[in-house]
C-alpha positions in Angstrom: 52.9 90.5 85.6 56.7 90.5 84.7 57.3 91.6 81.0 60.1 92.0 78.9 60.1 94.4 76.4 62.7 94.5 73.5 62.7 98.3 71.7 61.2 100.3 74.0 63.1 103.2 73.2 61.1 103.7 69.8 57.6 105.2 69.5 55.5 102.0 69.3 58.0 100.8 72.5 57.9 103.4 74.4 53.6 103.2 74.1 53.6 99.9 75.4 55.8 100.4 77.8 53.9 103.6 79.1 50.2 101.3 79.2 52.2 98.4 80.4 53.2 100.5 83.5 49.9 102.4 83.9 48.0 98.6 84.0 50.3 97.7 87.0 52.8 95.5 85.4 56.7 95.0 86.1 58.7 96.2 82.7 62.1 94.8 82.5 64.0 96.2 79.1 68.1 97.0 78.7 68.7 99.3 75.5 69.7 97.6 72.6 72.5 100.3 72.2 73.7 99.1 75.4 73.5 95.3 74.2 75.4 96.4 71.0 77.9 98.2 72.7 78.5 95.3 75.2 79.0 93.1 72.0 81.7 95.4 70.7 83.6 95.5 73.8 83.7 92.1 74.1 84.8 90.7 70.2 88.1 91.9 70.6 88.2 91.4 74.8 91.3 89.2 75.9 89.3 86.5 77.5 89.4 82.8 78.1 86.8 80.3 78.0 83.5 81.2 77.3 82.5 83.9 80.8 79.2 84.8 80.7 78.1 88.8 81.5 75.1 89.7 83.0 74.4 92.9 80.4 71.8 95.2 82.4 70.4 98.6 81.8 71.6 100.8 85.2 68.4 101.6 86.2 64.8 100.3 86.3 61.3 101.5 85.4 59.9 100.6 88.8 58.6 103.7 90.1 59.4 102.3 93.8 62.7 102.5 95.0 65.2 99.5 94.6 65.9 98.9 98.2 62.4 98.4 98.5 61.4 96.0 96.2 64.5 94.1 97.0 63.3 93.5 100.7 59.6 92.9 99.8 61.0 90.5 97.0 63.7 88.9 98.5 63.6 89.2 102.3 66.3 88.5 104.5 69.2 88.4 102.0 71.5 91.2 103.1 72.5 94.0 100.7 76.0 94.3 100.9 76.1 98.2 99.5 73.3 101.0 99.8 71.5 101.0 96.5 70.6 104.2 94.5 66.5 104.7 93.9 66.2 103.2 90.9 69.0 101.0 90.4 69.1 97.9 88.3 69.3 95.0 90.9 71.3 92.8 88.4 74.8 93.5 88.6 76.6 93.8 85.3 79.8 94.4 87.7 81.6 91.7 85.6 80.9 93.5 82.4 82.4 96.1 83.7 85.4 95.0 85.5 86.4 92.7 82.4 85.2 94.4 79.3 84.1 97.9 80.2 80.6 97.3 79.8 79.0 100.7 81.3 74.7 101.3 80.6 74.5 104.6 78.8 70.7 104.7 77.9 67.8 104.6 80.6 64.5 104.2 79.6 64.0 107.0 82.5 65.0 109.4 79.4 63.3 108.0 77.3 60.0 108.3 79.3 60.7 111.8 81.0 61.2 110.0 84.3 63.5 110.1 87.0 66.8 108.5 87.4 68.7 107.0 89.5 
């Protein structure tokens, strides 16, 4: 099962997350630190209209490598760059490119896992 988890970095978050990924299930979580720094970047950002940013942690809590999942998951859509381990596979490129949006948490530090 797909879950998303919303403050998994504390001590009651972190738990579930742990058992959630121990009982086989997909976690998908992005740092509220990150979120709240992609708010900040973006009050004062010179913009027009309304853009919408895809606001991703950097890295996932699979424990299979991205490139992987992404051809089980979604097979025969190219990848148009070699993808790192455990790299998100949402791009928050934009957020990046127009506000400056970089993930600085990982839940890989917060769970003594390896990053990507």
């Amino acid at each position: 099962m797909k879950i998303a988890v919303t403050g998994a970095s504390g001590k009651t978050g972190r738990a579930v997350v742990e058992d959630l990924l121990a009982h086989g299930h997909e976690v998908r979580a992005v740092d509220v630190r990150d979120v709240a720094q992609a708010c900040r970047l973006a009050l004062p950002a010179e913009v027009t209209g309304a853009p919408a940013y895809v606001i991703a942690a950097g890295d996932t809590l699979m424990d299979r490598p991205s490139a992987d999942i992404a051809a089980e998951v979604f097979p025969g859509v190219p990848v148009r760059r070699p993808l790192k381990p455990y790299e998100s596979l949402l791009s928050s490129d934009k957020a990046r490119d127009e506000l400056g949006y970089r993930p600085r948490e990982s839940w890989r530090d917060v769970l003594g896992l390896l990053r990507a």
